[in-house]
Structure formats: C-alpha cells, structure tokens
SEDRENKOL-575373 format. One record per residue (C-alpha): residue number from 1; residue in three letters; chain; y, x, z. Coordinates in Angstrom, 3 decimals. Each point is the difference from the previous one (the first is absolute). Layout:
BEGIN
num, residu, chaine, c2, c1, c3
NUM, ALA, A, Y, X, Z
...
//
This chain:
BEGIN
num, residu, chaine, c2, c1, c3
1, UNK, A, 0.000, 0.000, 0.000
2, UNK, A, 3.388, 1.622, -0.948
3, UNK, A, 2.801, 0.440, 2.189
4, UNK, A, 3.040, -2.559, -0.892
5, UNK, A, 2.611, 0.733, -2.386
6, UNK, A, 3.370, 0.470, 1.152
7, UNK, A, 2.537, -1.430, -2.077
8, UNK, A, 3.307, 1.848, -0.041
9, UNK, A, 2.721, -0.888, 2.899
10, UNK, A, 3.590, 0.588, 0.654
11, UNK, A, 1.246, 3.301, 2.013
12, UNK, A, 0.243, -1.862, 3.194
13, UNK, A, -2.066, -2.522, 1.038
14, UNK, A, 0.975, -3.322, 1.945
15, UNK, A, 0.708, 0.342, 3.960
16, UNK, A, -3.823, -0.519, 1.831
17, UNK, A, -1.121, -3.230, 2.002
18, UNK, A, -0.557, 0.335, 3.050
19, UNK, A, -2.889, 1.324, 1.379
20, UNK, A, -0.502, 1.639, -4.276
21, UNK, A, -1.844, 3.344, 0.420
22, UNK, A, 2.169, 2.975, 0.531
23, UNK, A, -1.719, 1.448, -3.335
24, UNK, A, -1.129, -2.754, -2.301
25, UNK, A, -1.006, 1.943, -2.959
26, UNK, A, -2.230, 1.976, 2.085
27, UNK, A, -1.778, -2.826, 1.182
28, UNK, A, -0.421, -1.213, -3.611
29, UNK, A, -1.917, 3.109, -0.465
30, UNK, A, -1.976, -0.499, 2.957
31, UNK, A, -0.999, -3.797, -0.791
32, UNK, A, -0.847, 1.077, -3.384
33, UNK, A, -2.431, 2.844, 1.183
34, UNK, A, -1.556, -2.523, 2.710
35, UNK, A, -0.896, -2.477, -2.815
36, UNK, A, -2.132, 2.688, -1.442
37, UNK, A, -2.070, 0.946, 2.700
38, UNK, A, -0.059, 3.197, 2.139
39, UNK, A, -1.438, 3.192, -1.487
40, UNK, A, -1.851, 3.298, 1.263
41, UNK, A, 2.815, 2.608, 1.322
42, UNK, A, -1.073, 3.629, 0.490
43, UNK, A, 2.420, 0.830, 2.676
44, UNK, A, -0.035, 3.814, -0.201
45, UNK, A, -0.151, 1.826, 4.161
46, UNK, A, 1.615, -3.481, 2.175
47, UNK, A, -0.265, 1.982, 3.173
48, UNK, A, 3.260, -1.584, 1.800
49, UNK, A, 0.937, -3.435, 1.136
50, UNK, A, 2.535, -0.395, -2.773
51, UNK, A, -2.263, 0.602, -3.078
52, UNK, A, -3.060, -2.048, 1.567
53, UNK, A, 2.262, -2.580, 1.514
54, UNK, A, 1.441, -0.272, -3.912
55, UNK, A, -3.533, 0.035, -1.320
56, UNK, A, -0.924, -3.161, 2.530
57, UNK, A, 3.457, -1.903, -0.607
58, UNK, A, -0.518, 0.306, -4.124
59, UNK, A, -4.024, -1.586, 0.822
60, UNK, A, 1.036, -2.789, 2.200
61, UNK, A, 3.029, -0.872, -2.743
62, UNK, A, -3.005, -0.560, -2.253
63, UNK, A, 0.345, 3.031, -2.617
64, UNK, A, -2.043, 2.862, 0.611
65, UNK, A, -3.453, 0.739, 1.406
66, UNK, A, 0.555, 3.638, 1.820
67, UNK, A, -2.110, 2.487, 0.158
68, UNK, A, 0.765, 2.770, 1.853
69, UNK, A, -0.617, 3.521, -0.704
70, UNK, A, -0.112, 2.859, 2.509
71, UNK, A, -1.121, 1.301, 3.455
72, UNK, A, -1.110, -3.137, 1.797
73, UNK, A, 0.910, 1.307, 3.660
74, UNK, A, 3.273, 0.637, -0.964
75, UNK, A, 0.524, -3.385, -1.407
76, UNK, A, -1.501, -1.645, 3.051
77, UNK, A, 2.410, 2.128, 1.941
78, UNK, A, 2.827, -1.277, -1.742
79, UNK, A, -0.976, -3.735, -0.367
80, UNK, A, -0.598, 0.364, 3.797
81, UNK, A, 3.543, 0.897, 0.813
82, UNK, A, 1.509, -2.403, -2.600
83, UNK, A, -2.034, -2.589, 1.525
84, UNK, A, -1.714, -1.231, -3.562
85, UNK, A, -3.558, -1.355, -0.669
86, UNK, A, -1.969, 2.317, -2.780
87, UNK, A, -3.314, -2.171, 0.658
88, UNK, A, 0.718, -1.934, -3.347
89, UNK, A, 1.149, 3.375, -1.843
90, UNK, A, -2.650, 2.095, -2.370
91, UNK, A, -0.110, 3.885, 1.040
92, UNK, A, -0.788, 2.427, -2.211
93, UNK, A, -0.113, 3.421, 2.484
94, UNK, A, 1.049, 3.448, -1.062
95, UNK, A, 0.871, 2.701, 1.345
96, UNK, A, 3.278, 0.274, 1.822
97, UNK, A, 1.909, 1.494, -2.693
98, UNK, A, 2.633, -2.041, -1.591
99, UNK, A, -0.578, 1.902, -3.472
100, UNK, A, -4.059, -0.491, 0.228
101, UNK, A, 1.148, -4.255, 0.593
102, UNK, A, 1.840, 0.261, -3.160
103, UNK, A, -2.359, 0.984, -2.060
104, UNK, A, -2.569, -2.179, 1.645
105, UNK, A, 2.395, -3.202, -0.409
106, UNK, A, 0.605, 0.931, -4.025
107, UNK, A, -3.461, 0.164, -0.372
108, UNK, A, -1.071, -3.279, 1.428
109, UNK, A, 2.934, -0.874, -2.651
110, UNK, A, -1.409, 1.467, -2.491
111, UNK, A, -3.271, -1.380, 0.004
112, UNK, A, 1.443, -3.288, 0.586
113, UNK, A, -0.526, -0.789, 3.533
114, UNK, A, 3.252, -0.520, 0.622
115, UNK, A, 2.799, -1.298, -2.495
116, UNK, A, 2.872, 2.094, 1.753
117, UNK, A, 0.905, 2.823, 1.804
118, UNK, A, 2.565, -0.062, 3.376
119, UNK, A, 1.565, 2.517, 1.487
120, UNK, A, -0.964, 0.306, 4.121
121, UNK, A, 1.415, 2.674, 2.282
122, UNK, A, -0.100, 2.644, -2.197
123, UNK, A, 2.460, 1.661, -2.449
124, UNK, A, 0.564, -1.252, -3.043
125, UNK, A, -0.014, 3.608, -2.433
126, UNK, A, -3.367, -0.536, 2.286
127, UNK, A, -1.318, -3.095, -1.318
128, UNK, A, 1.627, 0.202, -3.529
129, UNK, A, -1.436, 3.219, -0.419
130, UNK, A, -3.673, -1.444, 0.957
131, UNK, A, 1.004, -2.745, -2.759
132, UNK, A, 0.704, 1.866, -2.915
133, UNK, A, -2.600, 3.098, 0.633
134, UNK, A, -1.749, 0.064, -3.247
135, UNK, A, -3.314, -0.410, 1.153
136, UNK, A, 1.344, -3.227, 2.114
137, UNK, A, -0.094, -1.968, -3.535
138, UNK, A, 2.879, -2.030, 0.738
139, UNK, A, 2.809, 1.485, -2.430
140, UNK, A, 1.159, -2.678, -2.346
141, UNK, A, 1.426, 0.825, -3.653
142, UNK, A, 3.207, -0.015, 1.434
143, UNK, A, 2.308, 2.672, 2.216
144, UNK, A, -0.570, -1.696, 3.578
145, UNK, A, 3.159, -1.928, 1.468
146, UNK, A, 1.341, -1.849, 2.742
147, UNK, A, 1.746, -3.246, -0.150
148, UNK, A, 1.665, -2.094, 2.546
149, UNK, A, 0.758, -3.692, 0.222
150, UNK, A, 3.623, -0.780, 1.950
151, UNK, A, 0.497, -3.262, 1.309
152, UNK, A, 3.942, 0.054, 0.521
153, UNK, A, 1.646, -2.484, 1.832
154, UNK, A, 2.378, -2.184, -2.427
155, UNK, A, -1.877, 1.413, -3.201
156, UNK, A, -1.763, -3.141, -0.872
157, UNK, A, -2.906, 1.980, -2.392
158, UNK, A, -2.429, 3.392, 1.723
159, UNK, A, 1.559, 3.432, -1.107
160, UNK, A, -2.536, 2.822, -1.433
161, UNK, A, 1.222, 3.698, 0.514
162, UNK, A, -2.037, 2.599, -1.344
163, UNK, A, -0.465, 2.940, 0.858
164, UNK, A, 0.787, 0.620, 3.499
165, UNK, A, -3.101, 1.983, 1.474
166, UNK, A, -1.375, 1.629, -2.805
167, UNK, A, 1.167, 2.029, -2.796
168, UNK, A, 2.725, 2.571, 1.210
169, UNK, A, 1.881, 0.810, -2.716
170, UNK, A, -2.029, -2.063, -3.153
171, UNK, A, 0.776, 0.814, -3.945
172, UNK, A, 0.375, -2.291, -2.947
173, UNK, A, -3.887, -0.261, 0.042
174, UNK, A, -0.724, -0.910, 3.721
175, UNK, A, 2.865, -2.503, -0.126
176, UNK, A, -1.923, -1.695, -3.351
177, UNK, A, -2.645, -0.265, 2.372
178, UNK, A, 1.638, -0.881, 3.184
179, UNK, A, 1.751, -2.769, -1.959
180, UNK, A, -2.832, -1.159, -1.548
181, UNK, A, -2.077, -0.081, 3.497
182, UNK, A, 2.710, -2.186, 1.683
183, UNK, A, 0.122, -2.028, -2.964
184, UNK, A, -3.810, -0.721, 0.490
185, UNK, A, 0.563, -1.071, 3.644
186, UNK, A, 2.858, -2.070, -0.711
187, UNK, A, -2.709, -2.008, -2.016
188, UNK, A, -2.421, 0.134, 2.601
189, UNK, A, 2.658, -1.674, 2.566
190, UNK, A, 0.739, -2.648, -2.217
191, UNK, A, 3.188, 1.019, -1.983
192, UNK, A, -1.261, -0.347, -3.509
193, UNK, A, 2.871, 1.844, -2.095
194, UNK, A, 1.577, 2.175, 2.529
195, UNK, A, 3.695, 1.798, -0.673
196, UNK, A, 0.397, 3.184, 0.630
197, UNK, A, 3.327, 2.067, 0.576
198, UNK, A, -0.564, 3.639, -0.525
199, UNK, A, 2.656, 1.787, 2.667
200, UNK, A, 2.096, 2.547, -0.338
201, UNK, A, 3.584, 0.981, 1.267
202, UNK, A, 1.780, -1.192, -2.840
203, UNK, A, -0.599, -2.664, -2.429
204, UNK, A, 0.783, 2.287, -3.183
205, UNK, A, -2.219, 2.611, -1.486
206, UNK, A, 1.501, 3.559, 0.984
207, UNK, A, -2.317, 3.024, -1.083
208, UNK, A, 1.291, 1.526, 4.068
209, UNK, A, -2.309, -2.205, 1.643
210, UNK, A, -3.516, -0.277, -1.316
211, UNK, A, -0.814, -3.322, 1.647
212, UNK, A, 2.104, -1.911, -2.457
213, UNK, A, -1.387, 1.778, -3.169
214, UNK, A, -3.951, -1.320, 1.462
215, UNK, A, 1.670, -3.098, 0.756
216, UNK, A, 0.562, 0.093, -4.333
217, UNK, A, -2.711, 1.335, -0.603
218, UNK, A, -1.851, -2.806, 1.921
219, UNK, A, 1.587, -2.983, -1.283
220, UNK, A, -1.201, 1.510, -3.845
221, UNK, A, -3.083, 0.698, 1.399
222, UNK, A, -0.447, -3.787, 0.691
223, UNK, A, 1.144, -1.060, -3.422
224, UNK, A, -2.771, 2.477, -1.488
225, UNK, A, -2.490, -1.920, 2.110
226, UNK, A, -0.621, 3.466, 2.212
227, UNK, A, 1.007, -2.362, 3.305
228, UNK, A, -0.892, -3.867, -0.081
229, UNK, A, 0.024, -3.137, 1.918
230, UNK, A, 3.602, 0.187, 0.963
231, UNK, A, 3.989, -0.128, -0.982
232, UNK, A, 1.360, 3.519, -0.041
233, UNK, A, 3.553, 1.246, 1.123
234, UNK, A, 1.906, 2.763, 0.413
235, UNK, A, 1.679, 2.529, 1.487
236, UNK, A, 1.494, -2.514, 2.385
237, UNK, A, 2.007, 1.244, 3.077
238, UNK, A, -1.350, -1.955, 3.145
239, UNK, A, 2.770, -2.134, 0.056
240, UNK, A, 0.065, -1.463, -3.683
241, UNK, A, -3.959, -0.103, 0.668
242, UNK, A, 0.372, -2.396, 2.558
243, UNK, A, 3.572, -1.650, -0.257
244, UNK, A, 0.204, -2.432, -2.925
245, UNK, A, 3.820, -0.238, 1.024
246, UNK, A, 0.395, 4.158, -0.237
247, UNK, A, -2.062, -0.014, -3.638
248, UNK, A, 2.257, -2.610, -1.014
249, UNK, A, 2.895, 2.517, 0.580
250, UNK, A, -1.508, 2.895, -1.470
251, UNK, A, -0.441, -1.980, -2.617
252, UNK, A, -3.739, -0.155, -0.210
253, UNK, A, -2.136, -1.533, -1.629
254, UNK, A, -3.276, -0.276, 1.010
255, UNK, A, -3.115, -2.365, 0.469
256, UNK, A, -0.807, 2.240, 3.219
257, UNK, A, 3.679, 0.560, 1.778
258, UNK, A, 0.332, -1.951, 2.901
259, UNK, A, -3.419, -1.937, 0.065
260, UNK, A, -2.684, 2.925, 0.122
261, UNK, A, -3.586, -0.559, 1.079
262, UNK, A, -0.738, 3.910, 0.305
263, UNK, A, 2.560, 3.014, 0.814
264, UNK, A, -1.726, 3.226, -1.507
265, UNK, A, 1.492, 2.764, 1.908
266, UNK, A, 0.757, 3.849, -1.715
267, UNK, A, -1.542, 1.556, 2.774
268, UNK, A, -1.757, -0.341, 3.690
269, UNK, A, 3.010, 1.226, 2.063
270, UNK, A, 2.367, -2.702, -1.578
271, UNK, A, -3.079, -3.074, 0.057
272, UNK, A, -0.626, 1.120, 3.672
273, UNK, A, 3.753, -0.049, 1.107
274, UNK, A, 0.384, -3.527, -2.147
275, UNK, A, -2.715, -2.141, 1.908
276, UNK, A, 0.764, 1.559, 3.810
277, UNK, A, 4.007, -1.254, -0.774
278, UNK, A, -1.551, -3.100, -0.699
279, UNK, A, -2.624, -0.570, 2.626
280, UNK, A, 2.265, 1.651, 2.701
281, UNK, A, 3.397, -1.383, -1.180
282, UNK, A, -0.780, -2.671, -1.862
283, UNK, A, -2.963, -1.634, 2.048
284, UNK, A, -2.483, 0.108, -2.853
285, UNK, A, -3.663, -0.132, 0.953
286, UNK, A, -2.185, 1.925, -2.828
287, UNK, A, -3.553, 0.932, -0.480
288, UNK, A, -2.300, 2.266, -2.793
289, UNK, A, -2.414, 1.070, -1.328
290, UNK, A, -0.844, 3.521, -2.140
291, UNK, A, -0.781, -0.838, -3.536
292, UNK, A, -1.938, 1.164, -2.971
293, UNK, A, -3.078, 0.711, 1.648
294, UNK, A, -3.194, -1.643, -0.622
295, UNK, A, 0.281, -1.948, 3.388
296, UNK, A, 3.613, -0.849, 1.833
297, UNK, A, 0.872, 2.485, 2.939
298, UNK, A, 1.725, -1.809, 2.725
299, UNK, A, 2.232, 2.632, 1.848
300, UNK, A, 1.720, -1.106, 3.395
301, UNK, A, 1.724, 1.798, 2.527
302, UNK, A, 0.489, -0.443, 3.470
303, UNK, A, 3.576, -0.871, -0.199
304, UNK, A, -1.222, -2.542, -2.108
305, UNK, A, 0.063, -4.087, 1.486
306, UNK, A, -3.053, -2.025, 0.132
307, UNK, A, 1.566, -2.239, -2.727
308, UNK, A, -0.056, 3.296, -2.465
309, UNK, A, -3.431, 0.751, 1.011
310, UNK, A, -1.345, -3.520, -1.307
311, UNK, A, 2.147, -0.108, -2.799
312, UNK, A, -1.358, 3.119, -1.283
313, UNK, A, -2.937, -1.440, 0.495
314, UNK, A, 0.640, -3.142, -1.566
315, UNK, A, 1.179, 2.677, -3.256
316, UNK, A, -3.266, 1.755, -0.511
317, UNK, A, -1.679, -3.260, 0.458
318, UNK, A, 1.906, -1.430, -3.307
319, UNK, A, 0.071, 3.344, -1.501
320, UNK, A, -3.970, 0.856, 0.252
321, UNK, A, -0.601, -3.868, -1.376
322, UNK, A, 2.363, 0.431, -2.766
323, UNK, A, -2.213, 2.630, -1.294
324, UNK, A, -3.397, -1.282, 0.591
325, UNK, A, 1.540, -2.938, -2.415
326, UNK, A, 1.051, 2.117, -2.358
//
C-alpha cells in the first residue's frame, strides 16, 4: 500500500486547533507506516536505555519488530537501569564490541532477516562503516546519503534537506546521486513529484563559487534524463528558495522558489548548520534515514526526542516497502 500523495500547499499553513499535534506532518508519516505493518529492525549494539528504550517505543507504536544485536549482559544492564522490559525483544548476542554488532546487524540485513538497520549506542562512522564494508552486501548503485524530514511549525507541507550527515564536501557526481536518493524517498513518503531547490549563496551562476555551477549543471542533468522523478532548480540563495515574496523581488521565476519539497544542500557543514537553526530556533521536529543502500539505515542520536526516534522509524518503514513494490 503506498504512502499518500501530498498535494502542493501554501508557505504557511492555517493556525492549529486545539489540541492539533505539535508536528502534524510527522504524524502523517507515522500513520502511514502503521497501516503497513511493522517490520524486522536490526538495531546495531542498543546497550543504553536511550537506544533500547527507542527500539521498545518504535514496537509498541506498531512499526518495527526489534531485534537486538550485541552483548546481552550489557543490554540487560542497561534495560535494568532504564527500567524497560526486553522479554518481548529478539537477541542476537555478540561479542561486546560495538564494531563486531555492526557487522553482525548488516548481516542479518543482508540475508534478509531484518528489513533495516538502526543505529544503538554506538558511533555512527561505527555502524556506517559495518554497512557499507564490501563484504556486508548492502551497497546500493548509488553514493550513500542522508536525508531528513522537517516538520516546521507554520510550514503547512514536510521539508526534505539532504545532505546533512553524510557527504563532507560532495562533487557534481555525489550530488546527482544525493539528489536522486532524496528524490526516491520523497516518493516513498508520499510526495509524488517532489521540487527541489538546489542551494547556493547566490541565485546567479558565478564561476567563484562552485556550488552554483553544480547547481547548472544539475538542473541540465535533469533535462537529459541523468536525474528523474522531480522539478529541478537552481542556484537559489536560501531565501528566494523558501520566500515566494523574496523570488518575486529578485525577479524569479521558478516552479521551485518559494514552495520546495526538498532543499539539496552544497555541502555537510552548511545542511548541518541549516536543520539545527531550524530545530533549535525554529521548533522543527525532524527525523532520517541514510539512503542508497540496499536496506534503510535509521541513525538516531541521543539528543534526539522520542518523537524523532519513531518517525525515523516510521521512514524506513515506508522507505523499505517502497522498494519491495518496486
């Protein structure tokens, strides 16, 4: 069963009823994913309250089936002094090694016990490293990326930044891919022909900053048919991305300016600045997943809120069905 569409909205949305979720769109995403059924999650060394107690919220919410992978005293320990119940969870012991987990969770991945892989209490260059080892067998065709989905308060439609987490500092190439990844999951969440602003500084091409020559070179790329599935723009400055009313006076025109479904960032350090202004100053809740692999890899953090947890849940769920329908 696919995901609903979501038609295209204004920039703002109308004020909330009372008692309206904080985070609407989110919720969409998690309704959708609970209509499906829950799935087998690989969570990769949970050996702290946070990661299990993440792992146990995202089963009772009806989306995943966790099985968790690593030193069973330690988790016992941990579920002990978070209080939590594993008697319902499947173990799969290793040693207590967070990199030996890893490579145990991708390979119950791989051979299709589980559907997805989540990130516990390890590190993620820790996890992602188990994930695309070359024996693990989980590389896609694509350059991995990461994608986020913003819920921002007043926006009435979800907001897809890519990439904050991965790629450092990604070329023409990687950004074909990254585009193309978060173009895939804005499918797979139920936005059928996504827009996407390419950012840069400035809106105009100028050979000084390389961002808005890929930005070019991106948009022809999706004429030639080398990117698909989605409306192309750019350079665009964050401002005329966003703001219809600041396009309009830079004298834009643009099927993407001011009502984009995906920002693709030029590079990590600008992606990761973007979404903390808008979590931490804005009051945007967000979740992700990594893309391009053969499974979805659900990375959370401990600063992240139980409501990011489950969403990013709720993400691989609609991302691992979309392509078992494909």
């Amino acid at each position: 069963m696919a995901a609903p569409v979501m038609s295209p909205a204004p920039e703002t949305a109308p004020a909330q009823a009372v008692n309206a979720p904080a985070h609407p769109h989110l919720k969409s995403l998690v309704d959708a994913a609970r209509v499906l059924g829950p799935m087998r999650v690989a969570i990769a060394y949970p050996c702290d309250a946070a990661s299990l107690g993440a792992a146990i919220e995202a089963a009772r919410a009806g989306l995943i089936v966790p099985i968790l992978v690593g030193p069973r005293a330690r988790m016992d320990a941990a579920a002990l002094q978070g209080g939590l119940d594993l008697s319902g969870c499947e173990v799969v012991e290793t040693a207590d090694d967070p990199r030996a987990a890893a490579a145990r969770a991708a390979t119950l991945c791989r051979d299709g016990t589980a559907a997805a892989l989540m990130k516990g209490s390890l590190h993620t260059d820790e996890l992602l490293g188990a994930a695309v080892a070359r024996d693990a067998g989980l590389r896609g065709s694509s350059r991995a990326s990461h994608a986020f989905v913003l819920d921002v308060p007043g926006v009435a439609r979800p907001l897809v930044l890519t990439d904050c987490v991965v790629n450092i500092e990604p070329g023409l190439m990687e950004k074909r891919d990254i585009a193309q990844n978060a173009i895939h999951f804005a499918h797979a969440i139920g936005i059928a022909n996504p827009r996407l602003a390419i950012l840069s500084a400035v809106e105009n091409i100028n050979p000084a900053i390389a961002s808005t020559l890929d930005a070019a070179a991106l948009c022809k790329m999706a004429d030639r048919g080398q990117i698909t599935g989605a409306v192309l723009d750019g350079p665009l400055a964050y401002d005329n991305a966003i703001s219809s009313v600041s396009a309009l006076n830079k004298g834009i025109v643009s099927e993407v300016a001011g009502r984009p479904d995906i920002l693709l960032l030029p590079n990590l350090e600008a992606g990761n600045m973007v979404y903390k202004q808008l979590v931490y100053m804005a009051g945007a809740e967000c979740a992700g997943l990594v893309l391009g692999m053969k499974v979805p890899v659900i990375l959370t953090s401990r600063s992240d809120s139980i409501t990011a947890r489950i969403t990013s849940c709720a993400l691989a769920v609609l991302v691992a069905r979309q392509g078992a329908s494909a």
